[in-house]
C-alpha positions, 0 to 999 in steps of 0.5 A: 281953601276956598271958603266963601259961602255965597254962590252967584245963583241959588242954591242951599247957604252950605259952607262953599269949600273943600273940606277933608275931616277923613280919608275918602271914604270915611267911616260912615260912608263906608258902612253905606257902602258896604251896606250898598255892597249887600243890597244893590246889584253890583251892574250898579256902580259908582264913581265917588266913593262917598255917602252924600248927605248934602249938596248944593252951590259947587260942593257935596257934604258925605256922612263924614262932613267932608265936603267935595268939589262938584265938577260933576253935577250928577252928569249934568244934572243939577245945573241949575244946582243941587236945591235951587230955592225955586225948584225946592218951592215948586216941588214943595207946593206940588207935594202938598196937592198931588204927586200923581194922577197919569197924565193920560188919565187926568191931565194937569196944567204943569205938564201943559206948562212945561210942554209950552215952554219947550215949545218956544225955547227949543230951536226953529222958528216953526210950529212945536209941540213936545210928549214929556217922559222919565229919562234921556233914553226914553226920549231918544227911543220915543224920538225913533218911534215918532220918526218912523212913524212920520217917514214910514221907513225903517233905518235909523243913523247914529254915530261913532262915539255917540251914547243914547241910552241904556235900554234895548234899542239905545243900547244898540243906538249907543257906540260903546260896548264897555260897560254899556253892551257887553253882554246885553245882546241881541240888539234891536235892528235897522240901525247903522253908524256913520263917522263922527267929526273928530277934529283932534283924530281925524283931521278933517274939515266939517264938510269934508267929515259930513261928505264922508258920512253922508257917503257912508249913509248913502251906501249902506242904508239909502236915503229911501230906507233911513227914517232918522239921522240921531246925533249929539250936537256936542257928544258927551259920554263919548268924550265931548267931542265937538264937531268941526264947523259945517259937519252939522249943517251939511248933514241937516241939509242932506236929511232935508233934501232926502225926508230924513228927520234929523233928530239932536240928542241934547239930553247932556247938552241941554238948558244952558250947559254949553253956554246956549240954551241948546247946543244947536243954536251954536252950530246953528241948526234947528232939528227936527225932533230934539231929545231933551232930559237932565238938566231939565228939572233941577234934578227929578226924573223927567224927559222930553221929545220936542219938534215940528207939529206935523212930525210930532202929529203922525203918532196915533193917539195913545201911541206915545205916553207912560204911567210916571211920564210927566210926573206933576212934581218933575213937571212942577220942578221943570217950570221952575228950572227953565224959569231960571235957566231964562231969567237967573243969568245961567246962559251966561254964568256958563260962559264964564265958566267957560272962560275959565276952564277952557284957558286953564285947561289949556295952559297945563295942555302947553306945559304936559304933552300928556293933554292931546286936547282940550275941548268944548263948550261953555260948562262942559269942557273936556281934557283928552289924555295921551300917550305923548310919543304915538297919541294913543289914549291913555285910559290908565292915566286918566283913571288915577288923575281922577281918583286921585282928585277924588280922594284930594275932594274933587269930583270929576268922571271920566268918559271917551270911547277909549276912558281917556278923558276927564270931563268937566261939568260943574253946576252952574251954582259954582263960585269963581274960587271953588271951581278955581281951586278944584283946577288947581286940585286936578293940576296937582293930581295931574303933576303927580302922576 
């Protein structure tokens, strides 16, 4: 086992290995979650089943003292890591004067900060200004909201595969129905889906899949009706799907042409995990209005919408806001978090994450015709698994690869419209040789299965 304690940025000096004392779960864990069973609402599950104590670099430490792997990082959240030096102070600091005001009561210079930063780091080369909230959905919602209020239209596109949110209207933005749908009707209305680039299912080129949206759109919505397109430059819960070149920009020109904003859901892709600061920049488009969260503020609840002055100027006063929406702690958290995503070299660590995920994924892609495809960018790469004779997904295999990794001490989650891919998502915190070794974890599973 791996047991380095150094980490190339940041993070706690907790011992960097895999380490099983017992069965996953453990005893203490499991009196958690059998205290979690009597208390917590069932809709409210979980993934590893363990009782995290610590965390930090590439692992997480249980109750038990084992310590896990982390190819998960909280969904892409603890990029910068679990309790990166820098945002633990910053945090500190804010604690000790205030932890709340509302900012629309009496505003505070770290939201200003963070809204400034955004502003200038964000793609496009226009003027920007930014409205800051507490999670994804909220900003994919608040997004929708200032688009229609620019366009005074209605209709909203997302697409097949996409996931937006939990509450009402993203749940209706969102593509799948298990488990984030089923039941929870009615949705809200004026929104439609087009077809998403699917290189490994459809075979199309990115302006061939573009022309067979855009056709769709036109047909069923109309350009005059359509207030917004919102889409996932790379998706991430349906399956890190990565669109084939010149589907992106096709579709911005054609928002352009026709005063349809174009919204970039980055909350997943976001500050730095694709290798880019944004995952536009790799396509190279600059959105409208983009949607950002997670990775944000090393790991406390905050939120943002950034884009163009003039759209983000169309909403009345008090039309946008919310008691906790830039929580100075979070805001504090997030000044510290973009200050290392802009000057700690994680731009970079995630390409090197990259550069190891990608080729090793691929070599035990050559040698199992279980892996239809491997996928993505920089630290968030993907393994779609298949039936090998017809293609079909293989939710099933998926599912025991990665409980079985877990129970080996490796955290990896599942995602796809179909449940059949393994994402990889790894703090930027990691080491080489964990982040090695947690591979090799998934290969075994993999070979065991």
């Amino acid at each position: 086992m791996n047991t380095l304690t150094a980490t190339p940025v940041g993070g706690p000096t907790l011992p960097q290995e895999r380490r099983l004392v017992t069965d996953i779960p453990g005893p203490r864990s499991q009196e958690l979650l059998d205290r979690k069973s009597a208390a917590v609402a069932p809709g409210v599950s979980h993934t590893a089943p363990i009782a995290a104590v610590a965390a930090g670099g590439g692992v997480v430490v249980d109750a038990d003292g084992n310590s896990l792997i982390d190819l998960g990082s909280g969904i892409a959240v603890t990029t910068v890591g679990n309790a990166h030096p820098k945002v633990v102070a910053a945090v500190q600091q804010q604690v000790a004067q205030f932890t709340h005001t509302c900012f629309m009561i009496s505003p505070y210079e770290s939201y200003v900060a963070v809204a400034e930063a955004l502003n200038r780091i964000t793609p496009g080369a226009f003027a920007k200004k930014s409205a800051l909230f507490n999670s994804g959905a909220e900003a994919v919602e608040n997004a929708v909201k200032i688009a229609r209020k620019y366009t005074r239209k209605q209709a909203v596109v997302a697409f097949d595969h996409g996931y937006h949110g939990r509450t009402n209207l993203t749940m209706a933005l969102t593509a799948k129905a298990m488990p984030y749908k089923s039941g929870f009707g009615p949705f809200a209305g004026e929104i439609y889906r087009a077809p998403m680039s699917y290189p490994y299912r459809d075979g199309l080129t990115g302006p061939e899949a573009a022309k067979r949206a855009i056709a769709m759109i036109e047909k069923q919505v109309g350009a005059d009706n359509l207030a917004a397109v919102l889409i996932e430059p790379i998706q991430g819960e349906g399956g890190f799907i990565v669109p084939a070149d010149g589907f992106l920009p096709a579709l911005v020109e054609w928002c352009h042409v026709h005063d349809v904003v174009f919204i970039a859901d980055e909350v997943q892709t976001g500050f730095a995990r694709t290798g880019a600061m944004f995952a536009s920049e790799i396509f190279g488009i600059e959105p409208d209005l983009i949607t950002t969260a997670k990775g944000i503020a090393g790991g406390l609840p905050l939120a943002a919408v950034t884009g163009r002055a003039e759209i983000m100027d169309a909403t009345h006063g008090g039309g946008l806001g919310g008691t906790y929406g830039g929580n100075p702690v979070a805001c504090a958290a997030a000044v510290a978090a973009i200050d290392v995503f802009e000057h700690d070299g994680l731009i970079e660590r995630a390409q090197q994450i990259g550069d190891i995920l990608l080729p090793r994924l691929r070599a035990l892609q050559q040698s199992d015709p279980r892996i239809g495809d491997v996928r993505g960018r920089g630290a968030m790469v993907a393994a779609e698994f298949v039936d090998p004779e017809t293609g079909d997904p293989d939710a099933a295999l998926t599912g025991a690869i990665a409980k079985a990794c877990i129970a080996a001490g490796v955290i990896v989650l599942t995602c796809g419209t179909f449940g059949n891919v393994i994402r990889f998502l790894p703090p930027l915190s990691i080491g080489d040789g964990l982040l090695s070794e947690g591979l090799d974890v998934v290969a075994a599973a993999l070979a065991a299965h």
